[in-house]
N, C-alpha and C positions, 0 to 999 in steps of 0.2 A: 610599700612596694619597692621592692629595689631599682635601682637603676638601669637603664636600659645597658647595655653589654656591646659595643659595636661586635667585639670579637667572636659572641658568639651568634653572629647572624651571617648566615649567607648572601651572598651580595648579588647585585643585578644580574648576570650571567645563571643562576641557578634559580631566578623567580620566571624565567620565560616560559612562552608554552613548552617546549619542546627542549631540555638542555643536557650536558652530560651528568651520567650518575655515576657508574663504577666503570671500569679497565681492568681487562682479564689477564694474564701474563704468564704464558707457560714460561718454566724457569728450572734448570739444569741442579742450582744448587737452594736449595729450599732455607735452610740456616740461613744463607750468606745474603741473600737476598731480604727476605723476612728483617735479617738485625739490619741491613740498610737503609730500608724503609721506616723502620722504627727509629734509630740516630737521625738520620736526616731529617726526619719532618718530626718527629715527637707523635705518629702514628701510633694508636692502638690496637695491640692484638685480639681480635675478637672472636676467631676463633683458629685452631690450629689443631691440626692433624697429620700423620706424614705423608699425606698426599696434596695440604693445601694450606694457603693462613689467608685470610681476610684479616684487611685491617683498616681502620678506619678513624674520623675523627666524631665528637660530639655522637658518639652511640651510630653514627651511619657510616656502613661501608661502601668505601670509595674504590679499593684497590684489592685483588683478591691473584693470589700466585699459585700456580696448578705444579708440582713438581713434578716431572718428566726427565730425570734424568739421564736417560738416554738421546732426548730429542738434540738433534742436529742445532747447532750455531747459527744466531740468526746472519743473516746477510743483507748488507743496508742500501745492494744491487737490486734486490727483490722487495714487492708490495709489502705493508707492514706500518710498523710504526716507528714515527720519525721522535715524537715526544708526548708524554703524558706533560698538559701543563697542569701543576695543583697554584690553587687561586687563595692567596692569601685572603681576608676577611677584610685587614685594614693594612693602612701605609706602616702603621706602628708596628703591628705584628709582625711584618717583614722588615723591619729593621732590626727587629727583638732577632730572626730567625737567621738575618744577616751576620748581626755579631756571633751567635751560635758557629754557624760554620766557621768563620775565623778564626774562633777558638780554638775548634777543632779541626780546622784544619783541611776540613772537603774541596778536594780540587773542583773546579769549576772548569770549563770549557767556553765560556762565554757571558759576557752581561752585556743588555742593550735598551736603549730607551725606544718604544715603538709611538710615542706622544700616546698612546693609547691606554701605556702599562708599561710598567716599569720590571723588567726578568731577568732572571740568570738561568744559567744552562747547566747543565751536568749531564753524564752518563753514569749510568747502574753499574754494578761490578760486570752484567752480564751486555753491555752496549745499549743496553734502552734505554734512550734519550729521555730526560727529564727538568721541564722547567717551573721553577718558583716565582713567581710573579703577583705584583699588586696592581689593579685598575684606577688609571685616575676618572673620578668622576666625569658619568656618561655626558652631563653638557659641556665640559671642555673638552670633548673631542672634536677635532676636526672634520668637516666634510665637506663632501662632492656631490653635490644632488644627494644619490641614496645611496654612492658611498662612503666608505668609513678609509679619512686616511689613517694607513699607519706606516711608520719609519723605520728606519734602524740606526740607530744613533749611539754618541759612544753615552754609556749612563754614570750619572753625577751618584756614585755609591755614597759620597760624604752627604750631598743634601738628604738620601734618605734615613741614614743613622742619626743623623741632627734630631730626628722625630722621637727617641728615645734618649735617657740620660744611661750612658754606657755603665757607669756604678752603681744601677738601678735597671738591668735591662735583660735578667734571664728570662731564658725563652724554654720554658716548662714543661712542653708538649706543644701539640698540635693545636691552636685554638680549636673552639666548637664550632665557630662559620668556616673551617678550610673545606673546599670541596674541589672539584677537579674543572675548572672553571674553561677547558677544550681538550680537546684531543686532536692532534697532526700527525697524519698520514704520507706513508710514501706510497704512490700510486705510479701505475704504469702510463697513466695518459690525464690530464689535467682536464681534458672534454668532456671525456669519458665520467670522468669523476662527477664533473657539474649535472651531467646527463641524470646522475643518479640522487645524489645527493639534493640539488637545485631542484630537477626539472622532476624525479621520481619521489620525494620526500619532504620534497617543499619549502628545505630553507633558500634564504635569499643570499644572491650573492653579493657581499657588502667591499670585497675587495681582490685586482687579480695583478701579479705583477710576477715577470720573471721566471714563470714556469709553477705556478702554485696561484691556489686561489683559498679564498678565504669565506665561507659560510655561515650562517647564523640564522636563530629562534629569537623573534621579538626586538631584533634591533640591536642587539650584543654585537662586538664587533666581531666574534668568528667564534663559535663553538666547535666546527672543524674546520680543518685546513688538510689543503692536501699537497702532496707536492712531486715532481719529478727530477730533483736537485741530482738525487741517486739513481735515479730506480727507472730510468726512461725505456717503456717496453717492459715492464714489468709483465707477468701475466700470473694468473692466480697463485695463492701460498700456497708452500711445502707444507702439510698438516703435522709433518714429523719436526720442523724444523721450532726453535724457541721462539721467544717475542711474542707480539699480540696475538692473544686466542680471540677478544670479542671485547668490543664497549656497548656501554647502555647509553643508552635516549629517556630519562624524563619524562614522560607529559604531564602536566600541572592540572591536566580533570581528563575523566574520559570522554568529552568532546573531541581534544587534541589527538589521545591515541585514536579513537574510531578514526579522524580524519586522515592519520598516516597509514591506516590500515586498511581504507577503501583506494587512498592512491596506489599504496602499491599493490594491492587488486584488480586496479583499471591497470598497472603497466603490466600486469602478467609476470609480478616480482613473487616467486614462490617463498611463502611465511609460513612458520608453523606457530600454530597456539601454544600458552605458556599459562604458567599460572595466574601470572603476571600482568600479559597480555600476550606478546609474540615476537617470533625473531625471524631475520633473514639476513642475507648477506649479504654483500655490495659487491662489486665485479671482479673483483680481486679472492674473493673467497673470508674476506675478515664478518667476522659476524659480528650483528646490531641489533642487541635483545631492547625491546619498546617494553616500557612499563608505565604503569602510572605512578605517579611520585606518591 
């Protein structure tokens, strides 16, 4: 039997009941978009057409871009989306994916150590916020009662390449455990948001600071995040406008989904059925297809 593979196993964040699956993305230039997705992460094409590509790692699609060429320029004053984070598998991996960009040269926008996870930031060619990030294991995290601290700290990039031997350190693709390990949102009201997310869908809130809060499935420190940095007084999206069309929710059996689906029943939150299971929207107008994993 071979040996067990960290790289290709999904890590805490994607075994909970409830976690992210795919990130939908209307997107103006379908080429330019699709090759940045594919450079940057080592993403595979898995399917493409000229209205769409899905691409994904380890055979599952995580990211899928709708071309709309004509659609209006996202605006980072309006509700939407602040960053896809994709979730490296292991410490190693993202150092492999570190020296990559170096290489090559992708500007960054930011890197910070949150004691929680270790990220860097980036924007797409078209402004969709994008972060690469590795978890340090869930018992060295910090807490408060029931929540989760996290920081913003400057990050030690050297301690993390130390993890690989740089003359020995291409980064191939995409491993097989990468998956999109949260999703962060700009919202128009940070209540509002918990009102729905928390009090309507049932995750809990592990952390709130400075105008955003932080949500999670099973104890993960935040599979969403919302926030009002930009966007205070948001009110629902432009549907012509680019950026986020919709992300998915996980559930890990159908115990999970029936129970997101009787809540948002009891809140008189209109869902339509799916093949899948069912979607609905959050206050802002961004849609949340529920599946089962």
């Amino acid at each position: 039997m071979d040996a067990p593979n960290p790289s290709a196993t999904p890590t805490f964040a994607s075994r909970t009941p409830l976690r992210i699956g795919a990130v939908g993305l209307v997107v103006r230039d379908l080429d330019l978009l699709t090759n940045y997705y594919k450079d940057l992460l080592g993403l595979t094409v898995q399917e493409r057409t000229d209205k769409l590509a899905r691409l994904g790692a380890g055979g599952v699609t995580i990211l899928e871009l709708e071309h709309r060429p004509d659609a209006k320029p996202d605006d980072e004053r309006t509700a939407g989306l602040y960053h896809t984070a994709f979730l490296m598998p292991t410490r190693e991996a993202h150092a492999r994916w570190i020296l990559h960009i170096a290489k090559s040269r992708v500007p960054i926008t930011g890197a910070s150590d949150h004691g929680v996870s270790e990220a860097f930031y980036l924007d797409d060619p078209e402004g969709n916020g994008v972060e690469v990030y590795n978890d340090r294991p869930p018992e060295r995290w910090q807490r408060d009662g029931d929540m989760i601290v996290m920081q913003t700290k400057q990050l030690d990039v050297e301690a993390i390449v130390r993890d690989v031997d740089p003359a020995n350190a291409a980064y191939d693709g995409a491993p097989d455990g990468l998956r999109i390990g949260h999703i962060h949102l700009r919202v128009g009201d940070v209540t509002q948001a918990e009102r729905f997310y928390n009090g309507t869908l049932g995750l809990d809130i592990k952390r709130t600071r400075g105008g955003a809060t932080f949500m999670s499935s099973g104890g993960y420190h935040h599979h969403v995040g919302a926030n009002v940095w930009h966007s205070p007084g948001a009110g629902r999206r432009d549907p012509d406008r680019a950026g986020l069309s919709w992300f998915s929710m996980e559930a890990a059996d159908d115990a999970a989904l029936d129970t997101v689906g009787r809540r948002l029943e009891n809140a008189n939150v209109a869902i339509a059925k799916t093949a899948r299971g069912f979607d609905t929207a959050d206050p802002w107008g961004t849609r949340v297809r529920f599946v089962k994993a």
